[in-house]
Each structure stands twice: as structure tokens, then as C-alpha cells.
C-alpha positions in Angstrom: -75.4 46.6 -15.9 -77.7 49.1 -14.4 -80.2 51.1 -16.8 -79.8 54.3 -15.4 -77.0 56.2 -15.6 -74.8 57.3 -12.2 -74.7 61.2 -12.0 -71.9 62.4 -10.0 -73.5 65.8 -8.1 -72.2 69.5 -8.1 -69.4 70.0 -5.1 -71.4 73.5 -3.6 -70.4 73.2 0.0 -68.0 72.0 2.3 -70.6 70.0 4.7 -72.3 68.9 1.3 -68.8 67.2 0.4 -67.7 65.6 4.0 -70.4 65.5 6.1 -73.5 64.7 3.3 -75.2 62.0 1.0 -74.7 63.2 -2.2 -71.2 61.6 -4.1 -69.4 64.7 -5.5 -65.9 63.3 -6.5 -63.0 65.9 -7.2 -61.0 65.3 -10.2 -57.8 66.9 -10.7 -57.2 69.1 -14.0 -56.8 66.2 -16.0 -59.9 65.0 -15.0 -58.8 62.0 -12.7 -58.9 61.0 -9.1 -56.6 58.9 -7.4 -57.6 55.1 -6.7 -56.4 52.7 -4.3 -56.9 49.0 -4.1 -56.6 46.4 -1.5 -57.7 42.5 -1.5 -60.8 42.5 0.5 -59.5 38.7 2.4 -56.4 39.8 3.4 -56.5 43.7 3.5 -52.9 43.6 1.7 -52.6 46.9 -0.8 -52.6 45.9 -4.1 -52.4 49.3 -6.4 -52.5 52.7 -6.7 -54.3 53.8 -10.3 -56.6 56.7 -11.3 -60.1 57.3 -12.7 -61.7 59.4 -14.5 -65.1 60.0 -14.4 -66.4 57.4 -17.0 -63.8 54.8 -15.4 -66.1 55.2 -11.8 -68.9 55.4 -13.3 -68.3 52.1 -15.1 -66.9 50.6 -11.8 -70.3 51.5 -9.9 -72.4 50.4 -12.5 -70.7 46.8 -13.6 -69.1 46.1 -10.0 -65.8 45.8 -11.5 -63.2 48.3 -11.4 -62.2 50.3 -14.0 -59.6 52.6 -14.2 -58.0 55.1 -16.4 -54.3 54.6 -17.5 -52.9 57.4 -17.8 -49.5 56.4 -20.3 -52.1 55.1 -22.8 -54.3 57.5 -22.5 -57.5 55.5 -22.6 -59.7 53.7 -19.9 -59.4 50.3 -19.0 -61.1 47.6 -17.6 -58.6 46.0 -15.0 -58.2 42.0 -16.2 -59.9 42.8 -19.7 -56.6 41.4 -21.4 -55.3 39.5 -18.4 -58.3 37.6 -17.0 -57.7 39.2 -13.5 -60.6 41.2 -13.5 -60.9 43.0 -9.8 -64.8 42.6 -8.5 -65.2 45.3 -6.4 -67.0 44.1 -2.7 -66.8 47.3 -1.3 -66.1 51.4 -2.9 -64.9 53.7 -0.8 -64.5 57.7 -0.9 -62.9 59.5 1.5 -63.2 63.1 3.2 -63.3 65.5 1.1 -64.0 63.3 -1.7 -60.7 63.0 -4.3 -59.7 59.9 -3.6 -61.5 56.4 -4.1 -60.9 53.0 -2.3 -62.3 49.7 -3.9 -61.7 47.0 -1.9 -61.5 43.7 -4.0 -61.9 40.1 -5.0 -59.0 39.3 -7.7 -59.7 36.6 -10.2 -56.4 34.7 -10.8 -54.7 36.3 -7.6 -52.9 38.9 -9.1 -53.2 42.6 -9.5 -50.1 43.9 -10.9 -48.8 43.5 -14.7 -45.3 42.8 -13.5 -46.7 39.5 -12.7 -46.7 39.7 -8.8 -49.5 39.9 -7.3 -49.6 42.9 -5.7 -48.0 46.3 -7.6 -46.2 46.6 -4.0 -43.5 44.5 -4.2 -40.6 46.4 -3.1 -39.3 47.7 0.5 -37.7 51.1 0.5 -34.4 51.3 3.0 -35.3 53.4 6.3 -33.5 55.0 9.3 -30.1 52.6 9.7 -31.0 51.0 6.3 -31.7 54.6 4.3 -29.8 54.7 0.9 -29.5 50.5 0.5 -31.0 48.8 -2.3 -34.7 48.3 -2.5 -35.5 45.0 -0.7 -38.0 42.9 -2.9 -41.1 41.3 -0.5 -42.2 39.4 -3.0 -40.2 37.3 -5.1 -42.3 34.7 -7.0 -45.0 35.7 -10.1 -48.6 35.0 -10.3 -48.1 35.0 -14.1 -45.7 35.6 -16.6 -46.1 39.0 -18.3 -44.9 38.4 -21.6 -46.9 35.5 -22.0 -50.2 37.6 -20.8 -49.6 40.8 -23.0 -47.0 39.7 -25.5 -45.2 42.9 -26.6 -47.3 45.2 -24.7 -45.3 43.6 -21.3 -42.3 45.7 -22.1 -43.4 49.4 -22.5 -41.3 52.1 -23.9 -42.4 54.7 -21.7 -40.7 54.9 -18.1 
């Protein structure tokens, strides 16, 4: 890990934030900014997750991402519990700066803590097909859940 510490800069002007150097993220008012994640082999989306400032900060610093979850209410350090810890190969902001995108190697070839292995694993109906069922895309687990987090597989907040 790096000895100095990443300072995220003031947002003072609109060419500062799109058109400069200086990283100037926009968090929301509870302090977090959206993250998405895609598998930097294939390009397939993986997740969608937030960060707060300490979780980017971490994820520059270590190379591994980091995220905040926002049902617990605490950061976390994505395959911590699991093993499948995201390296992070490329980190991406856009525009206007309030949104990050880390493009990833996945130990264990999973992302998602259902147990598939990305968190995208479900079609929704369009056009002719609007109002059927979701259609599941992926029908086989990387891992089984329970067996990775026990109790904490089955939360009680939906």
C-alpha cells in the first residue's frame, strides 16, 4: 500500500471537473458515488455498488476494490469473506465525475454473492415479451452462498 495518502480535490469549476487533471469525485448526500464493474477479459458487467470516499480511496491505494455497502452500513473489501477479491486493472471516472468504473480481474470467477458470477443474471421482458417473467441468463453457480457466508447468505433486509 502506498505511503501517502490520495486527496480527492475541491470541485470549483465545470472545465476543472470534465475537461481537467485533478480527480474531484461527486458524492451524493450520503456521501457515496455510484460504481460499476465489468471483467476486464470479457468486458461482461458484473455489478453495480457504491463508494464512499474512504472505499476509493482504499481501492486506488491497494488496487483492489472496495466498496461501501450500503444495508450494513460499513465498507467492505469485495472477496474479504469470499476469496473473490476484484484486482482492479483499470479505474475509470466519467464526465462530470459521480460515477466510477473499475474494470477487473475476479479471483474465483465470481462477483456476485448469489453465487453467479456476475450480479446480472436476469433478462427483463421487452416490447412483445413486456410483463413475462424475468428470463434467468445464467443458470449455474460459481459457489454456493451458504457455504461461503453461512447465515449472512440469507439477509433479512429486502
Amino acid at each position: 500500500m502506498s505511503e501517502r495518502t490520495i486527496e480527492f480535490q475541491q470541485r470549483l469549476t465545470i472545465e476543472q471537473v470534465e475537461e481537467g487533471t485533478d480527480l474531484a469525485p461527486r458524492f451524493d448526500d450520503r456521501g457515496l458515488i455510484t460504481a460499476v464493474t465489468t471483467d476486464a477479459a470479457s468486458g461482461e458487467l458484473l455489478m453495480q455498488g457504491y463508494m464512499n470516499a474512504e472505499a476509493l480511496r482504499l481501492t486506488i491505494e491497494t488496487g483492489e476494490a472496495h466498496y461501501y455497502s450500503r444495508s450494513r452500513k460499513t465498507l467492505w473489501h469485495k472477496g474479504a469473506t469470499s476469496g473473490l477479491v476484484q484486482k482492479v486493472r483499470e479505474l475509470m471516472v466519467d464526465d462530470d465525475q459521480d460515477c466510477i468504473w473499475l474494470i477487473v480481474d475476479v479471483a474465483g470467477g465470481a462477483s456476485c454473492h448469489v453465487g453467479y458470477r456476475s450480479c446480472f443474471y436476469r433478462r427483463i421482458p421487452i416490447g412483445e415479451s413486456a410483463g413475462k417473467p424475468l428470463e434467468f441468463t445464467d443458470t449455474e453457480k460459481v459457489f454456493d452462498p451458504e457455504e461461503v457466508y453461512g447465515d449472512a447468505a440469507n439477509p433479512t433486509i429486502l
